[in-house]
ChimeraX commands (.cxc) that place a marker at each C-alpha (Angstrom):
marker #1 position 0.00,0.00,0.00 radius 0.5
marker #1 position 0.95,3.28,-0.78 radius 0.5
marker #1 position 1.06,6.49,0.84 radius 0.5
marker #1 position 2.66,9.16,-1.56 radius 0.5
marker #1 position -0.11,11.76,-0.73 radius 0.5
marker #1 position 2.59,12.96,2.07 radius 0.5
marker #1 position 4.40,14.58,-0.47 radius 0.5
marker #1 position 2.09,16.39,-2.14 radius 0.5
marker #1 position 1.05,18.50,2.23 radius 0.5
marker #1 position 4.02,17.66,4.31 radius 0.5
marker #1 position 8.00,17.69,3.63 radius 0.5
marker #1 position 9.32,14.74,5.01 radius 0.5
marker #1 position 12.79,16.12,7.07 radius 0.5
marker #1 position 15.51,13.21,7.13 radius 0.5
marker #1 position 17.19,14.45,10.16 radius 0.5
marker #1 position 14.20,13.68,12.31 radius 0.5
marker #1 position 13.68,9.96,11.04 radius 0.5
marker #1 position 15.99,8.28,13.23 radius 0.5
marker #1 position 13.42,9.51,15.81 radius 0.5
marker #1 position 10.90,7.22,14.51 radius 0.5
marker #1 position 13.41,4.36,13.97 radius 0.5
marker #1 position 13.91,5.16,10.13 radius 0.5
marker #1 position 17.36,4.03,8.95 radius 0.5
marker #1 position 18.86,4.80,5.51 radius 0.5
marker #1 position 19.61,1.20,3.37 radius 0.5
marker #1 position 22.53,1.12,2.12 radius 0.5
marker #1 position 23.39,2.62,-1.88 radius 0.5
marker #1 position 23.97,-0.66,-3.52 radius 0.5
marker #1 position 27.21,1.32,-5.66 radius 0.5
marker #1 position 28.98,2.46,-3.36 radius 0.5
marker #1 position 28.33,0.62,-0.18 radius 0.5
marker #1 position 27.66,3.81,1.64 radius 0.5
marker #1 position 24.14,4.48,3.46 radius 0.5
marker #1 position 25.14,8.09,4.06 radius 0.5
marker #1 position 24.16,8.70,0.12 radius 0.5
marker #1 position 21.26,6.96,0.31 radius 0.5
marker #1 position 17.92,8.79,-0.34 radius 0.5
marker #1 position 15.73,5.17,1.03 radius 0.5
marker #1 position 14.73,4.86,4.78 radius 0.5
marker #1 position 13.11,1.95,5.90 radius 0.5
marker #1 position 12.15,0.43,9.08 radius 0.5
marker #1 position 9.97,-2.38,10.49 radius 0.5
marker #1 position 6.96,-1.81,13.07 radius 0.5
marker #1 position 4.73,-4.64,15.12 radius 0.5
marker #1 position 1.36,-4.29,15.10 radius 0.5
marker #1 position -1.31,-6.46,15.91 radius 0.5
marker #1 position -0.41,-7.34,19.14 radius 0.5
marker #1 position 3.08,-8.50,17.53 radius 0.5
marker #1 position 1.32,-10.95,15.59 radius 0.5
marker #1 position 1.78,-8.87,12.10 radius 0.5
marker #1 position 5.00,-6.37,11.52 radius 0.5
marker #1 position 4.54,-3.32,9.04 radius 0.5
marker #1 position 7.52,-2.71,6.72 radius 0.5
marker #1 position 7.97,0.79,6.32 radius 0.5
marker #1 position 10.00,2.30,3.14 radius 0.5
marker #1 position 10.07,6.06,1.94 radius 0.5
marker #1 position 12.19,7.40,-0.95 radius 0.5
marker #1 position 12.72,10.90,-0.65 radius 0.5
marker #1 position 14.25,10.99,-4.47 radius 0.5
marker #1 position 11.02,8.99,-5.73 radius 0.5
marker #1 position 8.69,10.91,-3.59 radius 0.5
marker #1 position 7.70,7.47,-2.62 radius 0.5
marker #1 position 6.14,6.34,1.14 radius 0.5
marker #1 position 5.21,2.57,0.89 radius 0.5
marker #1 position 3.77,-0.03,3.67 radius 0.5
marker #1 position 3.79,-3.84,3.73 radius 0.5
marker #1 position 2.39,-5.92,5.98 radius 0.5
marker #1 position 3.57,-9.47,7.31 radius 0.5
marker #1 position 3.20,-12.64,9.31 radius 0.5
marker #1 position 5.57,-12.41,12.65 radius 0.5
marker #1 position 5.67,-15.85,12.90 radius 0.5
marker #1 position 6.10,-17.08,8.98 radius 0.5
marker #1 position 7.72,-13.79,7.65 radius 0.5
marker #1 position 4.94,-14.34,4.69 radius 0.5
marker #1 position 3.64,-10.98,3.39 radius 0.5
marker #1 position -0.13,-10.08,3.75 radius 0.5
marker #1 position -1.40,-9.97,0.44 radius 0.5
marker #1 position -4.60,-8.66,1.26 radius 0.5
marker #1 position -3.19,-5.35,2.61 radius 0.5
marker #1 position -2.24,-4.49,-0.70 radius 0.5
marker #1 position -5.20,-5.41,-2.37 radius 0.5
marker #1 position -7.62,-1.97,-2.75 radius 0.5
marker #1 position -10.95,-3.75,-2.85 radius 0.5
marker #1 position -10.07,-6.44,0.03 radius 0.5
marker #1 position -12.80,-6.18,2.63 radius 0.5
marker #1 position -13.25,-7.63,6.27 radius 0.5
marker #1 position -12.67,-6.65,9.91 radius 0.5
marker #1 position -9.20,-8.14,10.24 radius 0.5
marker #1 position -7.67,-6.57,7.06 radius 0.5
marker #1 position -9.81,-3.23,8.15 radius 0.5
marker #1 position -8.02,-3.32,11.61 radius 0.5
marker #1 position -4.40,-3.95,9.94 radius 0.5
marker #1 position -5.18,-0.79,7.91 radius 0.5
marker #1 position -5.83,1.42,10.68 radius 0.5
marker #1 position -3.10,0.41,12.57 radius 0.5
marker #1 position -0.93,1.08,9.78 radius 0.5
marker #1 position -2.08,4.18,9.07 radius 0.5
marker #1 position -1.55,5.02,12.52 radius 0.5
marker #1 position 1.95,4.62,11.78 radius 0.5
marker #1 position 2.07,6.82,8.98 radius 0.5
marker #1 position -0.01,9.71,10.99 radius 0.5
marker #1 position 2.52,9.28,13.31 radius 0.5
marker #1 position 5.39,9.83,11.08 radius 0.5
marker #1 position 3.60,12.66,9.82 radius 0.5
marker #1 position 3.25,14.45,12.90 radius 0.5
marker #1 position 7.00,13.66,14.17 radius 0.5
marker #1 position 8.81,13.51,10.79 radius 0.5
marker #1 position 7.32,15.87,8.82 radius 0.5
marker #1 position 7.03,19.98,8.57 radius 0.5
marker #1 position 3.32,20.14,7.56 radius 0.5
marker #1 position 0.68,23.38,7.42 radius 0.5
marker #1 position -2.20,23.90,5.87 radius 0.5
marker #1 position -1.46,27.55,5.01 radius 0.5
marker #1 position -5.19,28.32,4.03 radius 0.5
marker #1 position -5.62,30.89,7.07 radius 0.5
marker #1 position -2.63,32.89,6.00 radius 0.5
marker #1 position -3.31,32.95,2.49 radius 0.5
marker #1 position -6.31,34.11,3.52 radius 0.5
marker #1 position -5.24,36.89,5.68 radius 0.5
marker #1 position -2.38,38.12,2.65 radius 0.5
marker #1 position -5.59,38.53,0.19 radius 0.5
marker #1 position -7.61,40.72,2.79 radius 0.5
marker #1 position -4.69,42.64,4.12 radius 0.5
marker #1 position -3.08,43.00,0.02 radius 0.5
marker #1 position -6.19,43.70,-2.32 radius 0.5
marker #1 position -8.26,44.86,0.21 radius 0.5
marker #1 position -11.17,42.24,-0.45 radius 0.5
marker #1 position -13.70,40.04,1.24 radius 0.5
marker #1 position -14.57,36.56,0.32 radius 0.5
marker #1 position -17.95,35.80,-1.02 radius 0.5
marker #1 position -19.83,32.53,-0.92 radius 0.5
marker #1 position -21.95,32.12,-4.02 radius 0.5
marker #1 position -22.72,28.31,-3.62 radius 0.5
marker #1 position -23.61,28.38,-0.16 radius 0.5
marker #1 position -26.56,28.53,1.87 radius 0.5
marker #1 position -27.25,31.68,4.61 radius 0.5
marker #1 position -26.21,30.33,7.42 radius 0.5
marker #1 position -23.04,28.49,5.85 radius 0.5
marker #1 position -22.07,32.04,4.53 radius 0.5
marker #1 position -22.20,33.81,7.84 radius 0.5
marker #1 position -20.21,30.84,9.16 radius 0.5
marker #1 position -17.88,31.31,7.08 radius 0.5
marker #1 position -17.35,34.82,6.81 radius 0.5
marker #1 position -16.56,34.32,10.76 radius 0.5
marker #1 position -13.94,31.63,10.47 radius 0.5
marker #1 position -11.46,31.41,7.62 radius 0.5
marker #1 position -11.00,28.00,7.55 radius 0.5
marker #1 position -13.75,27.82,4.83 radius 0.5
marker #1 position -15.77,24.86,4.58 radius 0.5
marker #1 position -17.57,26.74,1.58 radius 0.5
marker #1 position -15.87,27.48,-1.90 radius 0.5
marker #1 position -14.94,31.11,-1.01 radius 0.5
marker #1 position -14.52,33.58,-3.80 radius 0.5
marker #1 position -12.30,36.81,-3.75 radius 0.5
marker #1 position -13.31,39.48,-6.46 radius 0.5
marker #1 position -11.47,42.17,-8.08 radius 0.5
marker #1 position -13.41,45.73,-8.32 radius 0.5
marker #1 position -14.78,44.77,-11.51 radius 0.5
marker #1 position -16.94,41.76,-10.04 radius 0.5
marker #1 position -14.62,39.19,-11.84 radius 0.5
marker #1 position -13.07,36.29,-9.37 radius 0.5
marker #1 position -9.10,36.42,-8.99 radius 0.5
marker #1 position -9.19,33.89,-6.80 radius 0.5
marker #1 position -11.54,31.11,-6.35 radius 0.5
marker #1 position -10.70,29.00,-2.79 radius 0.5
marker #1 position -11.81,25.39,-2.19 radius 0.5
marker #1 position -11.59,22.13,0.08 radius 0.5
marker #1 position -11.51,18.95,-1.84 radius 0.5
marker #1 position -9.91,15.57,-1.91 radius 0.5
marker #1 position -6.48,14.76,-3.11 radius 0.5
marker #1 position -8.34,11.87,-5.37 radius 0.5
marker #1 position -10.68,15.09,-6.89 radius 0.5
marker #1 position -7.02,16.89,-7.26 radius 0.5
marker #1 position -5.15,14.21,-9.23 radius 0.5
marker #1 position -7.62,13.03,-10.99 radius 0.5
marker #1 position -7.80,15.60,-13.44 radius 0.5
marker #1 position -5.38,14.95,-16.22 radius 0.5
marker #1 position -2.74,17.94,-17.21 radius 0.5
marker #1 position -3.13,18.76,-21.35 radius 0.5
marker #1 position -1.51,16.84,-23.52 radius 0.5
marker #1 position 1.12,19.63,-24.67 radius 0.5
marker #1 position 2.47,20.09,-20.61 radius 0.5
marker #1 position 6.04,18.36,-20.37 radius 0.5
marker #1 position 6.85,15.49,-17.94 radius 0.5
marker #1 position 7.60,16.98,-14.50 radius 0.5
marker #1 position 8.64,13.78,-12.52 radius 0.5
marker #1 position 7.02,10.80,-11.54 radius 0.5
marker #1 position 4.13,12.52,-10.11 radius 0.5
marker #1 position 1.49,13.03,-12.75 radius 0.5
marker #1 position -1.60,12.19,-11.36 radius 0.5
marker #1 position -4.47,9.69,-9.77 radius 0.5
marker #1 position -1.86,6.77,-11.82 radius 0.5
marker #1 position 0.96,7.54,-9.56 radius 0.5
marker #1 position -1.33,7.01,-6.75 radius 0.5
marker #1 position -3.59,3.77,-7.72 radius 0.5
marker #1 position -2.98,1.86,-4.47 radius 0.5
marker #1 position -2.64,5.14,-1.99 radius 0.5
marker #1 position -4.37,4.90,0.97 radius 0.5
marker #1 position -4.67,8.48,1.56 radius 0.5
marker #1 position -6.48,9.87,-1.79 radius 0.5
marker #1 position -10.05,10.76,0.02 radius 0.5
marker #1 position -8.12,13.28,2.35 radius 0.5
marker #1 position -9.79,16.75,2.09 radius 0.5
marker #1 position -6.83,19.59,1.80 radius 0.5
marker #1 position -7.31,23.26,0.29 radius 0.5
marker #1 position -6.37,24.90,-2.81 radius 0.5
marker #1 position -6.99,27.79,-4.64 radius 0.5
marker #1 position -7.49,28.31,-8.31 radius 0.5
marker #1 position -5.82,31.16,-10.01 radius 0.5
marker #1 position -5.87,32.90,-13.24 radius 0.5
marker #1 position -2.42,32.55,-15.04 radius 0.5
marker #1 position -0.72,33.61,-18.47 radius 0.5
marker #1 position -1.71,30.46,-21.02 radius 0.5
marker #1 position 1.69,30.62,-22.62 radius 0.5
marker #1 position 3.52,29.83,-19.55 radius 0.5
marker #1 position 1.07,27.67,-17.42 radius 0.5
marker #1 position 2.88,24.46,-19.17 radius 0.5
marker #1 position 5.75,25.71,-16.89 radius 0.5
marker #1 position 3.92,26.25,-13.64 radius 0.5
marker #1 position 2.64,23.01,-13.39 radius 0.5
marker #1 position 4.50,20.62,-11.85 radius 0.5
marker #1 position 1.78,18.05,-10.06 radius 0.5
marker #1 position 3.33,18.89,-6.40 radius 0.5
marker #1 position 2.41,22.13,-5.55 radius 0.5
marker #1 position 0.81,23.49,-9.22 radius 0.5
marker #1 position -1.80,21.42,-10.82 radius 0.5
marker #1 position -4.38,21.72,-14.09 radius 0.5
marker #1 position -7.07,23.60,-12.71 radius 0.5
marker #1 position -10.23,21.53,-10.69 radius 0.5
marker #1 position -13.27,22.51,-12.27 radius 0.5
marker #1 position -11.95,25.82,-14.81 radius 0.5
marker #1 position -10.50,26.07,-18.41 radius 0.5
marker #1 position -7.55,24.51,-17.93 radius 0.5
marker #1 position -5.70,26.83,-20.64 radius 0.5
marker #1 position -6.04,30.24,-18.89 radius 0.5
marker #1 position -6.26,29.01,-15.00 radius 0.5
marker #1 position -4.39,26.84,-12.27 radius 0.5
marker #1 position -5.11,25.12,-8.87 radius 0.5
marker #1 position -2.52,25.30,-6.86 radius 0.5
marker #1 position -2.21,23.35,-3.30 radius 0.5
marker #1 position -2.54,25.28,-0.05 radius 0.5
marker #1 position -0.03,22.95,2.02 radius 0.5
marker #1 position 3.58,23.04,2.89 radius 0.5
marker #1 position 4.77,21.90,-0.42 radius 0.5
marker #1 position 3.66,25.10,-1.72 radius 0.5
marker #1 position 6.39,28.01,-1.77 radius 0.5
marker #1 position 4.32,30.88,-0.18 radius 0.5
marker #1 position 6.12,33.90,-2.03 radius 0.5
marker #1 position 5.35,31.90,-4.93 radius 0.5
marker #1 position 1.98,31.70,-4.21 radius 0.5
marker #1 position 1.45,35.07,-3.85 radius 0.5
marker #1 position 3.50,36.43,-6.80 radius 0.5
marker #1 position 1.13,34.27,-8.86 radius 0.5
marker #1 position -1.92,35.88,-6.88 radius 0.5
marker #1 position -0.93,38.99,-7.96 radius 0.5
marker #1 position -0.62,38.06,-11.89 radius 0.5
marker #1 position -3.97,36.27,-11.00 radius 0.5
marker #1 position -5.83,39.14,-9.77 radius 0.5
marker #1 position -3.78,41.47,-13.05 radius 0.5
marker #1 position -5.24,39.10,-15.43 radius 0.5
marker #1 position -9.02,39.47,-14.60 radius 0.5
marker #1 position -8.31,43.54,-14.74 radius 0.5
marker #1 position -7.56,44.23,-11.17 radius 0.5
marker #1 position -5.64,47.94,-11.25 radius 0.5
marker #1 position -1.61,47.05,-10.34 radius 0.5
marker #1 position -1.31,47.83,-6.57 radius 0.5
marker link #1:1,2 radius 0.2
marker link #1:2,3 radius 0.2
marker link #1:3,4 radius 0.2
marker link #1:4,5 radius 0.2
marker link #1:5,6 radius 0.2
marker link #1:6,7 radius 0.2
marker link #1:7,8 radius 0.2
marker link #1:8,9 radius 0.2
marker link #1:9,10 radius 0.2
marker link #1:10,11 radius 0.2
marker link #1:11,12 radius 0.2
marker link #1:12,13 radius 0.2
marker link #1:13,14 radius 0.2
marker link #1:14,15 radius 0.2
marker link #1:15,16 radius 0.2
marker link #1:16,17 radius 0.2
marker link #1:17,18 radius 0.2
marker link #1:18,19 radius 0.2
marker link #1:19,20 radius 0.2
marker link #1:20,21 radius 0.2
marker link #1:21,22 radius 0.2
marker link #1:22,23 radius 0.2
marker link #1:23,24 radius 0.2
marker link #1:24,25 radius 0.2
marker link #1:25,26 radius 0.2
marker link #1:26,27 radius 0.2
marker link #1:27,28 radius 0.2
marker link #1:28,29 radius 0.2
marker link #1:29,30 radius 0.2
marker link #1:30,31 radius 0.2
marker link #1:31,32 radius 0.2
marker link #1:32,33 radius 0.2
marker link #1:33,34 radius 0.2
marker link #1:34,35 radius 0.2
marker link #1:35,36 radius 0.2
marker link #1:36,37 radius 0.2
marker link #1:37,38 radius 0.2
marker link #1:38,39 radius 0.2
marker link #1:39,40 radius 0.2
marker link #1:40,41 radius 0.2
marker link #1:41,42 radius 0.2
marker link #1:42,43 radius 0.2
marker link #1:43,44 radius 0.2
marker link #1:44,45 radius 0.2
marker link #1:45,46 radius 0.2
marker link #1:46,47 radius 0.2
marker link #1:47,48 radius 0.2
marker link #1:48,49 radius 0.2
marker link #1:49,50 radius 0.2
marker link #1:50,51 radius 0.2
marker link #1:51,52 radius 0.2
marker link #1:52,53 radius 0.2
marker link #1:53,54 radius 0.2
marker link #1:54,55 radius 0.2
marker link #1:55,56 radius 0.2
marker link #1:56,57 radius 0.2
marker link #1:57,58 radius 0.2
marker link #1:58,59 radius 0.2
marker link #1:59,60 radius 0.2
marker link #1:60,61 radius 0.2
marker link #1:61,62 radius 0.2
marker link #1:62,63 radius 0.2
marker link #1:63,64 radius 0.2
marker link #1:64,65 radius 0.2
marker link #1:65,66 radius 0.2
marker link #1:66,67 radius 0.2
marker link #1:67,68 radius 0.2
marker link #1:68,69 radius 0.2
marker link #1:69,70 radius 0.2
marker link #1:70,71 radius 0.2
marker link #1:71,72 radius 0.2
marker link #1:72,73 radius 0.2
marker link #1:73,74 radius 0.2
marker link #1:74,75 radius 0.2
marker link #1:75,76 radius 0.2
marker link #1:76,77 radius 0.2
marker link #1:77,78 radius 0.2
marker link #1:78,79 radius 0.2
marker link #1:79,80 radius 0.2
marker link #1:80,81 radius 0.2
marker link #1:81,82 radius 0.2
marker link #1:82,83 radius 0.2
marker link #1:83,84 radius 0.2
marker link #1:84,85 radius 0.2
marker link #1:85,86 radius 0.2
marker link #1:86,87 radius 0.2
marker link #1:87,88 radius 0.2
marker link #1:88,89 radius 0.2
marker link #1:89,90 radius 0.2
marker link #1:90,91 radius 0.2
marker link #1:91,92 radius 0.2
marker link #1:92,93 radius 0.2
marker link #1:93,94 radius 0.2
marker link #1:94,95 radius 0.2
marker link #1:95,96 radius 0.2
marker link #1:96,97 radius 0.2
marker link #1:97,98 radius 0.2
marker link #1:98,99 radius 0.2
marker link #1:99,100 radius 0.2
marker link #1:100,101 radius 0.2
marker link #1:101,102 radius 0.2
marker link #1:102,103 radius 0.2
marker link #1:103,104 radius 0.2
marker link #1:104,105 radius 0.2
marker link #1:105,106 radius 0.2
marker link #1:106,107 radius 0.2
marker link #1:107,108 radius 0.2
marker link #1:108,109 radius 0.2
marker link #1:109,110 radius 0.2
marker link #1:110,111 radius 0.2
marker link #1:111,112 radius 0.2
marker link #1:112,113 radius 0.2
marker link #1:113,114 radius 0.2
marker link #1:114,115 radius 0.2
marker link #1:115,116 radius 0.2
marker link #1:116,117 radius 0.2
marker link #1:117,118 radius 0.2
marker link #1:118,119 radius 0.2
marker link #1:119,120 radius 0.2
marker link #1:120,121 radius 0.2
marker link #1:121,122 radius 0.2
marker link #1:122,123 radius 0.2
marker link #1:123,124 radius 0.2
marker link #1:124,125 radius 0.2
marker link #1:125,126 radius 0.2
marker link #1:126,127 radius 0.2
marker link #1:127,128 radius 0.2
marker link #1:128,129 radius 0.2
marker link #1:129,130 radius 0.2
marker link #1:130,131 radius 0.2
marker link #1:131,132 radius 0.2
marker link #1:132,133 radius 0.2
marker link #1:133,134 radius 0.2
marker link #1:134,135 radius 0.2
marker link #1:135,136 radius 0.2
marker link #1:136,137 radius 0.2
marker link #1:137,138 radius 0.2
marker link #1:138,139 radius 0.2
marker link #1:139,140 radius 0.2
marker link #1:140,141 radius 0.2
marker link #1:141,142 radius 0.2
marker link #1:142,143 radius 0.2
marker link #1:143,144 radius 0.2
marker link #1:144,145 radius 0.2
marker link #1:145,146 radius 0.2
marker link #1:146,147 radius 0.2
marker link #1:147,148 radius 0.2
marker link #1:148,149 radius 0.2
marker link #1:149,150 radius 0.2
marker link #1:150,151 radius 0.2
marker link #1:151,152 radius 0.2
marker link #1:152,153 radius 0.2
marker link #1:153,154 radius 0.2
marker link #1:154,155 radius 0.2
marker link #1:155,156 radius 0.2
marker link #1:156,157 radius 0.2
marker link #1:157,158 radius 0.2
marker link #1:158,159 radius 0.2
marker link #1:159,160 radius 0.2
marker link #1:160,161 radius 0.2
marker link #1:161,162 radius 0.2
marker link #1:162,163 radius 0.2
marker link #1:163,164 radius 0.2
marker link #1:164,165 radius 0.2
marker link #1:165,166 radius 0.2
marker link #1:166,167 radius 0.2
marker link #1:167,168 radius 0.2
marker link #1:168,169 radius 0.2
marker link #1:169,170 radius 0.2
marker link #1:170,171 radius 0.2
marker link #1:171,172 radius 0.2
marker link #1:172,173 radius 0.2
marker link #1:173,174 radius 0.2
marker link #1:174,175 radius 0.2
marker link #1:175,176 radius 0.2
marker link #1:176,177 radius 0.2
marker link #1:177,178 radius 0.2
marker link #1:178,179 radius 0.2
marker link #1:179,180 radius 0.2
marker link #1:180,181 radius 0.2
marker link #1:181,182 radius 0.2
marker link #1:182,183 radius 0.2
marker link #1:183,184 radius 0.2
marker link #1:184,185 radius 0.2
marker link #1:185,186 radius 0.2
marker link #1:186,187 radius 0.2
marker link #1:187,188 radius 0.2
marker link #1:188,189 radius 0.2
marker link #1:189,190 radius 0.2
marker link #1:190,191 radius 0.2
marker link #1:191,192 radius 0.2
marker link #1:192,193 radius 0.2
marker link #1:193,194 radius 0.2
marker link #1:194,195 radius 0.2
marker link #1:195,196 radius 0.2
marker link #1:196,197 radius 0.2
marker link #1:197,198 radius 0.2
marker link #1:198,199 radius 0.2
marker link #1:199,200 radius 0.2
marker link #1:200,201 radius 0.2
marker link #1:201,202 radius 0.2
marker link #1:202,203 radius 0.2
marker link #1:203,204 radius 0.2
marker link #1:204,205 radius 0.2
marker link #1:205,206 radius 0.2
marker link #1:206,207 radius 0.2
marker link #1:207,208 radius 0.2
marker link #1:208,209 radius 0.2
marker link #1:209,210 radius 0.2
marker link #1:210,211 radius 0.2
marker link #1:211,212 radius 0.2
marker link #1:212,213 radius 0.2
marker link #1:213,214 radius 0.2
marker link #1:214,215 radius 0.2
marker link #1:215,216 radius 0.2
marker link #1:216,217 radius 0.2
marker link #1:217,218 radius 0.2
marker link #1:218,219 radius 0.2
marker link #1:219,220 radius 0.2
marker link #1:220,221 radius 0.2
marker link #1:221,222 radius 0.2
marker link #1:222,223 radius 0.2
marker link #1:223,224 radius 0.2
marker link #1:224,225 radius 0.2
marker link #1:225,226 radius 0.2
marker link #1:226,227 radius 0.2
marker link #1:227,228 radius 0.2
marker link #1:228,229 radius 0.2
marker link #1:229,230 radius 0.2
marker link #1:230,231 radius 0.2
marker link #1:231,232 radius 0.2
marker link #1:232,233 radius 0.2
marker link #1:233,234 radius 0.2
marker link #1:234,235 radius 0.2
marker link #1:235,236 radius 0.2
marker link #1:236,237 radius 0.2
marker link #1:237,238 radius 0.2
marker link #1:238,239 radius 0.2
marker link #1:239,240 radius 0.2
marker link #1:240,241 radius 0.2
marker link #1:241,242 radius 0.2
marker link #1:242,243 radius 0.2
marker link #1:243,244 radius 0.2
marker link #1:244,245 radius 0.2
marker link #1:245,246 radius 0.2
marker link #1:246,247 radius 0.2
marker link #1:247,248 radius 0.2
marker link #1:248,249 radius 0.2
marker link #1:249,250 radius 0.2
marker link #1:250,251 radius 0.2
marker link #1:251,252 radius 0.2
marker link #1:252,253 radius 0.2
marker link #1:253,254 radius 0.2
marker link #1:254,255 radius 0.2
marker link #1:255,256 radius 0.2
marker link #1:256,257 radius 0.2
marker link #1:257,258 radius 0.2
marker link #1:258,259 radius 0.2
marker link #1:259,260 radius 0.2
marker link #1:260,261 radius 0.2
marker link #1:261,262 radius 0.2
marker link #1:262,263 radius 0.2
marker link #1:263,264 radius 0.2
marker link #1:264,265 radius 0.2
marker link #1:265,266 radius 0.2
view
């Protein structure tokens, strides 16, 4: 089972794995485990009955789980296998899972940077969000609490959104495929990558923003940038409100987003 989706909101920091009992394996060319970009390490669960094998590539932008038998060493196939159903394999899962939260929360710098963006698009173009999909009571919710549970839109003076904010899955995210013209950016290119991962229906925020056609081939890079959810795909982006996102990047392309729509240059 995978778990790549830790990528895409958290970056993983190798100095604090050995905290968690990660070790680097050893670079099969030269011998050395100091070079190695692999960590792996091996966790009971189940009472000791079952042991997870835990292995994360930080070059790969991999995070992978196995599952076997204490006693026969025997992997678990069933713990790999998406549709396999049942109270026992259900239990294994959680467990595991527990493991990677765990990692998460001691290996990992992770933020959801929604409130902040938030705050830089108040304090910059001097706008409000508006919630056109909502009901009235989810709107006065949310105009008291800015972590949004509505699709909130930001406006420039001429009505026209610059900035369109939303809380979806990472399965919703991925799924949508980048044009056929974009280059390869890496191994991460969408839902494919992440067929097995048990962490696709995890809600995180993005934002959609207006960009320059010519040059959105270059801004997407299926890690922080992605095709836009839900928008013409040639004139706008989504792009991922979580750590992996540089936040001067974000808002330089907030700016050109709210130029674009014909926002007056502040």
């Amino acid at each position: 089972m995978t778990y790549n989706h830790i990528f895409l909101d958290g970056l993983p920091l190798a100095e604090k794995f050995p905290a968690f009992g990660l070790k680097p394996e050893s670079d099969l060319k030269t011998g050395n485990a100091a070079e190695s970009k692999i960590y792996a390490c091996k966790k009971f669960i189940s009472d000791g009955e079952f042991y997870a094998e835990l292995r994360i590539d930080l070059e790969a932008r991999t995070f992978e789980a196995s599952v076997f038998d204490s006693a026969t060493g025997e992997r678990y196939a069933l713990f790999d296998v998406p549709s396999a159903r049942g109270a026992f394999v259900g239990k294994l899962r959680a467990e595991v899972q527990g493991l990677v939260d765990e990692f998460r929360a001691l290996c990992c710098a992770c933020s959801d940077m929604h409130a902040d963006y938030v705050d830089f698009i108040e304090k910059r173009f001097g706008v409000k969000a508006d919630f056109p999909w909502a009901d009235d009571r989810a709107k006065k919710e949310s105009r008291s609490n800015k972590a949004y549970s509505d699709a909130a839109v930001f406006r420039c003076g001429n009505n026209k959104w610059f900035a369109l904010i939303m809380s979806i899955s990472y399965r919703q995210l991925l799924s949508k495929k980048s044009p056929s013209n974009l280059p390869e950016n890496g191994p991460l290119t969408g839902v494919d990558f992440y067929a097995r991962d048990a962490g696709l229906d995890r809600k995180l925020h993005v934002v959609n923003l207006k960009a320059d056609s010519e040059i959105i081939p270059e801004l997407i890079d299926n890690r922080s940038v992605f095709p836009a959810y839900h928008m013409n795909k040639k004139h706008w982006i989504t792009v991922a409100l979580t750590a992996a996102t540089d936040f001067e990047r974000l808002k330089e392309l907030t700016e050109k987003s709210f130029e674009a729509v014909g926002g007056k240059s502040l």
